[in-house]
C-alpha positions as MATLAB code, in Angstrom:
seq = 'XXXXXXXXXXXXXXXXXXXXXXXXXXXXXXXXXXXXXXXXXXXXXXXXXXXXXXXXXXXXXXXXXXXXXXXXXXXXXXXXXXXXXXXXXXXXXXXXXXXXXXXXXXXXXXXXXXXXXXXXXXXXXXXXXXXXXXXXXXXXXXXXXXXXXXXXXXXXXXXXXXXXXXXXXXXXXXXXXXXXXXXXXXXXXXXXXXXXXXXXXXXXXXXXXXXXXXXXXXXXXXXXXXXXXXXXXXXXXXXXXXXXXXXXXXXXXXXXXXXXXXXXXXXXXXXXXXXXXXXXXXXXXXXXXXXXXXXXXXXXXXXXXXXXXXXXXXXXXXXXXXXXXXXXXXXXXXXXXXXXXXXXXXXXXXXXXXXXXXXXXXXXXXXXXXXXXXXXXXXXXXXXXXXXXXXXXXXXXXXXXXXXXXXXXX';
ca = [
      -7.173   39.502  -74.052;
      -5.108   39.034  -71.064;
      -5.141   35.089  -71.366;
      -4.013   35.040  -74.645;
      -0.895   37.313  -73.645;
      -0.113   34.964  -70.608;
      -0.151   31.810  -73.068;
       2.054   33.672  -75.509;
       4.429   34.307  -72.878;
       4.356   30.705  -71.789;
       4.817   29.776  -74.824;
       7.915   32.353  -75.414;
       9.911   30.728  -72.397;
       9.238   27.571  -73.365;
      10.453   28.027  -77.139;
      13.275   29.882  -75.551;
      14.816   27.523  -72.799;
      14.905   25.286  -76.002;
      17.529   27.758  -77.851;
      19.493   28.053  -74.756;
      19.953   24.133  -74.541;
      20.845   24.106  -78.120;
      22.897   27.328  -78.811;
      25.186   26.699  -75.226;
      26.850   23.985  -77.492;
      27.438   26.160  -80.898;
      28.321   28.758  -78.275;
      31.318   26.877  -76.287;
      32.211   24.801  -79.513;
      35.390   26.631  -80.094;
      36.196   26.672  -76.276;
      35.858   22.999  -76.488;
      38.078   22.722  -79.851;
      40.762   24.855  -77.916;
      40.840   23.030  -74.277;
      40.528   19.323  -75.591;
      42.330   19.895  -78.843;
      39.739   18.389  -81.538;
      39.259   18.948  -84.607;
      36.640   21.166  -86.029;
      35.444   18.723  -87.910;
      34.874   16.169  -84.467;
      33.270   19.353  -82.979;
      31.131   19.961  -85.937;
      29.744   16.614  -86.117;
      28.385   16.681  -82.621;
      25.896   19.503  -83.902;
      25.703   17.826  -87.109;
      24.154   14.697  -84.964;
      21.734   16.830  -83.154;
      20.796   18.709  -86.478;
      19.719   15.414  -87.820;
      17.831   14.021  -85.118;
      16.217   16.994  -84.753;
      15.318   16.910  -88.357;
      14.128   13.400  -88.799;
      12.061   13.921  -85.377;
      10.232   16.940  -86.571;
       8.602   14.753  -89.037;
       7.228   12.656  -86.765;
       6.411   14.665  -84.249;
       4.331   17.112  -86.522;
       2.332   14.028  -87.359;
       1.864   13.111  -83.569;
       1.177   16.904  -82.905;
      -2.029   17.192  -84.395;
      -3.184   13.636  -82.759;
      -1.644   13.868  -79.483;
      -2.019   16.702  -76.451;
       0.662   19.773  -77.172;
       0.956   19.985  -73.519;
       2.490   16.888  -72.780;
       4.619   16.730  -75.907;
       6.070   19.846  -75.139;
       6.638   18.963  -71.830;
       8.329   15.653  -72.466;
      10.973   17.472  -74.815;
      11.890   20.200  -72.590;
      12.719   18.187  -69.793;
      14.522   14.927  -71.848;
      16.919   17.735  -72.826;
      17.273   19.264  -69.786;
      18.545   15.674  -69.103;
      20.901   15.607  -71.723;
      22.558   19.219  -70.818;
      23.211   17.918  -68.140;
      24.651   14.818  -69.079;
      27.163   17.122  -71.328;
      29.079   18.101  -68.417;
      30.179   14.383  -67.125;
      31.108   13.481  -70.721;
      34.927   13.570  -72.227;
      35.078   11.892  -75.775;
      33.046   13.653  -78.548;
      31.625   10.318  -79.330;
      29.981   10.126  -76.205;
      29.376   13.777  -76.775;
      27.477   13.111  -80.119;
      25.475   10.014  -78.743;
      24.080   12.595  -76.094;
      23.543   15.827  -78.751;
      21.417   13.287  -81.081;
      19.047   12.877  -77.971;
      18.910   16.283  -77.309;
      17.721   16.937  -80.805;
      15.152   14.128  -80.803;
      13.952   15.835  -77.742;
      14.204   19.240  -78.959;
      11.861   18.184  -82.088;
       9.242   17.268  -79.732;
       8.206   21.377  -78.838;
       7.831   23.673  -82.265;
       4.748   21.450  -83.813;
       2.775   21.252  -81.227;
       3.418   24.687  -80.314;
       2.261   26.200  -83.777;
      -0.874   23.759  -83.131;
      -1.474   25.498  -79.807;
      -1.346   29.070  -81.906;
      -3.740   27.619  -84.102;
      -5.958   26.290  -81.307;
      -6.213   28.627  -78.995;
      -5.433   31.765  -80.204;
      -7.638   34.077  -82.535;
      -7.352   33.526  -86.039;
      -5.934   37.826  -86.695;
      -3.682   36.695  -83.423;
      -2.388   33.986  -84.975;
       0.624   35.094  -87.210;
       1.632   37.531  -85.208;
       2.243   35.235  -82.915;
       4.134   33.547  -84.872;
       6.400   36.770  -85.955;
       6.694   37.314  -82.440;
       7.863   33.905  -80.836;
      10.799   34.158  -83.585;
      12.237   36.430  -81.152;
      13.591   33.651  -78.854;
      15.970   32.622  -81.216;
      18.030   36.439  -81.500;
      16.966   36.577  -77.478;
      18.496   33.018  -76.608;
      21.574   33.869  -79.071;
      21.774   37.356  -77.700;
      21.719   35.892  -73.958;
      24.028   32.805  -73.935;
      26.838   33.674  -76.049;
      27.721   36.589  -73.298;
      26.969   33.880  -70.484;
      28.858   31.362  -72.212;
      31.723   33.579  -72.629;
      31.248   34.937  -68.743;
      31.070   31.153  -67.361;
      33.610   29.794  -69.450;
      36.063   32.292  -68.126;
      35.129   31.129  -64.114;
      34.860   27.785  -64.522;
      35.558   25.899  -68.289;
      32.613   24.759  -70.725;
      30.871   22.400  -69.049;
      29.885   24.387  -66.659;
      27.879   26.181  -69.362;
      25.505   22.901  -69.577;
      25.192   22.982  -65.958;
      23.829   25.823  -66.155;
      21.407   25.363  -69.090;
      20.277   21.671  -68.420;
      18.957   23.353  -64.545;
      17.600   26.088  -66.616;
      15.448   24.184  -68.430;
      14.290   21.542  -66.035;
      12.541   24.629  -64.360;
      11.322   25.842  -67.573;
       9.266   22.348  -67.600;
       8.081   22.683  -64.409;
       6.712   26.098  -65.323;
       5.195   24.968  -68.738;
       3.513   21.466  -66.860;
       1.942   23.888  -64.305;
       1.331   27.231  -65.964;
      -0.754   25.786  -69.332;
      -2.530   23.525  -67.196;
      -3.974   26.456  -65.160;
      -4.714   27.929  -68.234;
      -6.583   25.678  -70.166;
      -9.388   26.027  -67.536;
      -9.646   29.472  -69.108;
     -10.395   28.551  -72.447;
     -13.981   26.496  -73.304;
     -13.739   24.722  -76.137;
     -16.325   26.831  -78.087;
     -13.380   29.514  -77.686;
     -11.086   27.774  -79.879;
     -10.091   28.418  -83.649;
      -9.186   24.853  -84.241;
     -10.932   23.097  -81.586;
      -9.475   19.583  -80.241;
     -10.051   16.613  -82.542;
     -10.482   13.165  -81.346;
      -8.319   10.261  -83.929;
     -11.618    9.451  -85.487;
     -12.521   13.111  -86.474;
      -8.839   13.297  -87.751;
      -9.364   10.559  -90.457;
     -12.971   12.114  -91.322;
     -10.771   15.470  -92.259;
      -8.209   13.520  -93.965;
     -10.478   12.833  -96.475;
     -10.635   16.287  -97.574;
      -6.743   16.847  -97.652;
      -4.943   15.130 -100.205;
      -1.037   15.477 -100.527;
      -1.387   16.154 -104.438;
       1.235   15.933 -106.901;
       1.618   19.875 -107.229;
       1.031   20.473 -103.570;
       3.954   17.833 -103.243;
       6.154   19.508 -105.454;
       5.735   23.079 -103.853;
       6.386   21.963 -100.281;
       9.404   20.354 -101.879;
      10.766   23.497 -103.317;
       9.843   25.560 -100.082;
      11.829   22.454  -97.897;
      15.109   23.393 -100.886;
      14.821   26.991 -100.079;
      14.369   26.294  -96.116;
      17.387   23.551  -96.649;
      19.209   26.512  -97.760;
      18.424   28.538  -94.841;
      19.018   26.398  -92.392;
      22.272   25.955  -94.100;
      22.875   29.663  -93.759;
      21.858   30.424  -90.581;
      23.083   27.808  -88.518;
      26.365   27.110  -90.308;
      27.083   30.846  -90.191;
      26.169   31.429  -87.099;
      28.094   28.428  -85.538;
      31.504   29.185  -87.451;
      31.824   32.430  -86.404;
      33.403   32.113  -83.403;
      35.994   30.610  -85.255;
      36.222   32.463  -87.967;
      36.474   35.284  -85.809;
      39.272   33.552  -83.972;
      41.493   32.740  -86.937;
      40.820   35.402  -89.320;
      41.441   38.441  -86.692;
      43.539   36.163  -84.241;
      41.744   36.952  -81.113;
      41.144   35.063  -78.359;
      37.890   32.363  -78.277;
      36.694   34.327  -74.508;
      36.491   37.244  -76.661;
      35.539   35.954  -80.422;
      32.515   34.092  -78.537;
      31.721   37.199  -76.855;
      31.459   39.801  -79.887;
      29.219   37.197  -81.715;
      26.733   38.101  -78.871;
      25.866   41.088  -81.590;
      24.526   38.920  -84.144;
      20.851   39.122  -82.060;
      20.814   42.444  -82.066;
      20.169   42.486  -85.876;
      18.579   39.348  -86.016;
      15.521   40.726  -84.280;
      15.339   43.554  -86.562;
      15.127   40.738  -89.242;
      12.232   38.966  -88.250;
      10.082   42.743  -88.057;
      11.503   44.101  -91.305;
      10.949   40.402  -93.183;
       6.742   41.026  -91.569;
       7.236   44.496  -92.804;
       8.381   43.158  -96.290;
       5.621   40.638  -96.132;
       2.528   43.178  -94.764;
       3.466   46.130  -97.589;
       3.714   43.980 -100.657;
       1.277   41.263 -101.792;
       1.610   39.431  -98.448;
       3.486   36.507 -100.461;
       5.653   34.949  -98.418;
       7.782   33.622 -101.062;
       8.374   36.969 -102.481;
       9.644   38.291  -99.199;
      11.652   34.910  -99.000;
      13.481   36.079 -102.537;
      14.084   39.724 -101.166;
      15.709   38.422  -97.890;
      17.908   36.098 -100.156;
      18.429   38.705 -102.120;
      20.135   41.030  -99.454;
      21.803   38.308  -97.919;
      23.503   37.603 -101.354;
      24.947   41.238 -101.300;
      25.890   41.194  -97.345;
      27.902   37.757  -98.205;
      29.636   39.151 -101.282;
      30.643   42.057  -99.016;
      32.236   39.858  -96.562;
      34.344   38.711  -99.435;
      35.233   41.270 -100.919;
      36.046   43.531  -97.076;
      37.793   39.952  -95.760;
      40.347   40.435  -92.894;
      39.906   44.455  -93.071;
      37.418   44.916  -89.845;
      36.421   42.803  -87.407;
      33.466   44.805  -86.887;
      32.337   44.593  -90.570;
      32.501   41.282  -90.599;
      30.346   40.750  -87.614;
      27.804   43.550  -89.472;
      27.959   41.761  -92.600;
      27.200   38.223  -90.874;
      24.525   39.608  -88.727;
      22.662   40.831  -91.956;
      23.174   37.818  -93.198;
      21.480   35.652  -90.470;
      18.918   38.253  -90.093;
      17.311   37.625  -93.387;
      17.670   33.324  -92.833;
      15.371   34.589  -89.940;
      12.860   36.207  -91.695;
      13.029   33.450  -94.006;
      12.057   30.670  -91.437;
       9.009   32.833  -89.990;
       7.488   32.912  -93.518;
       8.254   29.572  -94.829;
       8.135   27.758  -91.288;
       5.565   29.649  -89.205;
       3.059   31.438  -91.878;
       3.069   28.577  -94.287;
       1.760   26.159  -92.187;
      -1.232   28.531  -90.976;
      -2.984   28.181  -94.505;
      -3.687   24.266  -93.300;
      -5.526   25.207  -90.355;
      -8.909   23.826  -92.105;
      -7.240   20.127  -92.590;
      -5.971   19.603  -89.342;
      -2.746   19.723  -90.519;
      -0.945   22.937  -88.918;
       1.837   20.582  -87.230;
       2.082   17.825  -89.903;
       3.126   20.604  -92.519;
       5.353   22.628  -90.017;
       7.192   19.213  -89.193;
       7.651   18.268  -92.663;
       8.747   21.851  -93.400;
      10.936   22.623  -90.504;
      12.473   18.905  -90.650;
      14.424   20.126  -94.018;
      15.763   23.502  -92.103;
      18.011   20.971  -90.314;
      19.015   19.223  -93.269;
      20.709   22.487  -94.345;
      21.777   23.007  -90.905;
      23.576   19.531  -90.284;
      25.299   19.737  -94.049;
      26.505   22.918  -93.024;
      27.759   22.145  -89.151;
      30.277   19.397  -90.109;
      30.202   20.236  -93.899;
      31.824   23.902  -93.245;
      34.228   22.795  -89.611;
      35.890   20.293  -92.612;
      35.933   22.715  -95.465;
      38.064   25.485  -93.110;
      40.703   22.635  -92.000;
      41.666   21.583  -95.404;
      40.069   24.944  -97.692;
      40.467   27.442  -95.629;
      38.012   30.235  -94.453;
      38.229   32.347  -98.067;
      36.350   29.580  -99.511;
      33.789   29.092  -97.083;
      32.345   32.651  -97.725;
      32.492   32.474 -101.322;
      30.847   28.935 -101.260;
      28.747   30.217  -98.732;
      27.614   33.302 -101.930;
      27.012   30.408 -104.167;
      24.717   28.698 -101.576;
      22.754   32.519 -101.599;
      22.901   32.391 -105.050;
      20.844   28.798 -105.008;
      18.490   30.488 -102.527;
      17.414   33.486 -104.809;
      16.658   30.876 -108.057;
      14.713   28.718 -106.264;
      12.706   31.252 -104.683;
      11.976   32.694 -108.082;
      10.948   29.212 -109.220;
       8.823   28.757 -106.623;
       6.779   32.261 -106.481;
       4.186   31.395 -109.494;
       3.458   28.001 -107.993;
       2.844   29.697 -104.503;
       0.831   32.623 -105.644;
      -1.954   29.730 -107.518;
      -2.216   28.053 -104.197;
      -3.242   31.083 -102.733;
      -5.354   31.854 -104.952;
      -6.894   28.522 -104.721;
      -6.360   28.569 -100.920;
      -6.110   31.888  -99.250;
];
């Protein structure tokens, strides 16, 4: 129905102006190493702050999601980091710069709950994961879009012109979002919904029929390793190779930070061939999870073993590589979740669950900036392997224990 493709697209811009005021600073990072002369490691743990704010604040926001009004969450965290892009371009230490970053990831956490809850809510229940394949696009599309535009503004004006640009951005995304869902919740009656609005009282009536059990526990545990893991992969790749790019092949950062700009193009082949994966086997998302770790295994050990040879490779060879840690995140992070729509607990689980992406993802922002100033970048990729490695074993640990809760639960 038309409706339903108008709040997907809402939604869409939304999720996106969120990557854009997040990726502008992984984007410009080694600009910012190069014109201030720090360290990678004081760089790194700018993103490592907002990584862990982010993380700790999708916890508790995925428990306020499914009590409090998506709208207004949403709204509140697009525009508090709008704030604090904007704040980025007045700042000059990188402790003032961290301070800032950590708010912009509480903020941040405040949108990707309450948006699966609004999947869950108001869209059809065969809409529903497709959906959720298809708003993973706005991370290749945001990637895809602001490495080129950092690249294009650093060159006219410096860096922080970059979160001039992204901090107005998004305080007109929240505008948009305030106005545009509240227009369209007059098109959906409640008897419409899927998962229909619950007052607090209702909530604690259904929380008597969910029960965080002692193997439930232990699964979501293994599926927050694997997504630790991921997060690890994805963002710590994905932020280093700028740099990598720059030291390994000794090219400029203008144009490093501009050939990184084909990492989406891959990437958004990677969230359609993980669904593909997923829709023509058993429709386990933990097997597809092993398969993408799997190829990503083989596409690291190729980096290794074709170092310094292409520049082009190498960007092939990391694209792959963060293509399948995308695929990953729609199963574990957007399909999971769904199977909790009769508790009332779509955003609790995706908090919990998404909260340990960016446990990966801070470890690996600072974790691999300090590894490459005293190990050098030969180690990172074959630690990076070893970190694959982990991801493959724990998937196959955790495949029997997912396929009985299905069974139990599908």
């Amino acid at each position: 129905m038309k409706k339903h493709r108008i709040l997907f697209l809402l939604c869409w811009i939304a999720y996106f102006s969120t990557y854009i005021g997040r990726q502008n600073y992984t984007a410009s990072m080694s600009e910012i190493i190069a014109a201030e002369g720090y360290l990678n490691r004081t760089c790194g743990l700018v993103g490592t702050g907002f990584f862990i704010t982010y993380g700790v604040g999708q916890i508790i926001s995925g428990f306020l999601g499914d009590r409090f009004h998506p709208k207004w969450m949403i709204f509140t965290g697009i525009f508090l980091s709008s704030l604090s892009n904007l704040s980025m371009a007045f700042l000059t230490t990188p402790e003032a710069m961290t301070a800032v970053w950590c708010v912009n990831g509480a903020a941040q956490s405040m949108t990707w709950s309450p948006l699966l809850r609004i999947f869950a809510e108001y869209l059809p229940e065969e809409e529903q994961k497709t959906a959720c394949v298809n708003i993973a696009t706005t991370y290749p599309a945001a990637v895809f879009l602001i490495y080129p535009l950092c690249s294009f503004l650093i060159y006219i004006s410096g860096w922080k012109m970059v979160f001039l640009v992204s901090g107005g951005f998004m305080a007109a995304v929240s505008a948009l979002w305030i106005l545009g869902f509240t227009r369209l919740e007059r098109l959906y009656p409640e008897g419409e919904r899927s998962y229909s609005r619950k007052t607090l009282d209702e909530y604690g009536t259904m929380g008597q029929d969910f029960r965080f059990t002692g193997s439930l526990v232990l699964l979501l545990s293994l599926a927050g390793f694997l997504l630790t893991v991921q997060g690890a992969l994805r963002d710590g790749v994905t932020g280093w190779v700028p740099s990598y790019l720059s030291n390994t092949y000794q090219v400029g950062t203008f144009i490093a930070i501009f050939a990184t700009a084909f990492l989406p193009f891959i990437n958004l082949f990677g969230v359609y061939f993980a669904n593909l994966i997923y829709r023509k086997g058993k429709k386990n998302e933990l097997e597809t999870t092993m398969i993408l770790f799997v190829i990503s295994l083989f596409s690291i050990f190729c980096l290794i073993v074709f170092e310094g040879m292409s520049l082009f490779l190498s960007l092939f060879f990391f694209a792959v590589t963060t293509s399948c840690m995308m695929g990953i995140n729609v199963m574990l992070v957007s399909f999971i979740p769904s199977y909790f729509i009769r508790f009332g607990k779509v955003s609790t689980i995706s908090g919990l669950l998404n909260s340990t992406v960016y446990i990966g993802s801070s470890i690996a922002t600072y974790g691999l900036g300090a590894l490459a100033d005293t190990a050098g970048w030969s180690f990172i990729l074959k630690f990076l392997c070893a970190v694959a490695g982990a991801g493959v074993l724990g998937s196959l640990i955790c495949i029997p224990r997912w396929g009985k809760f299905l069974k139990e639960n599908g």
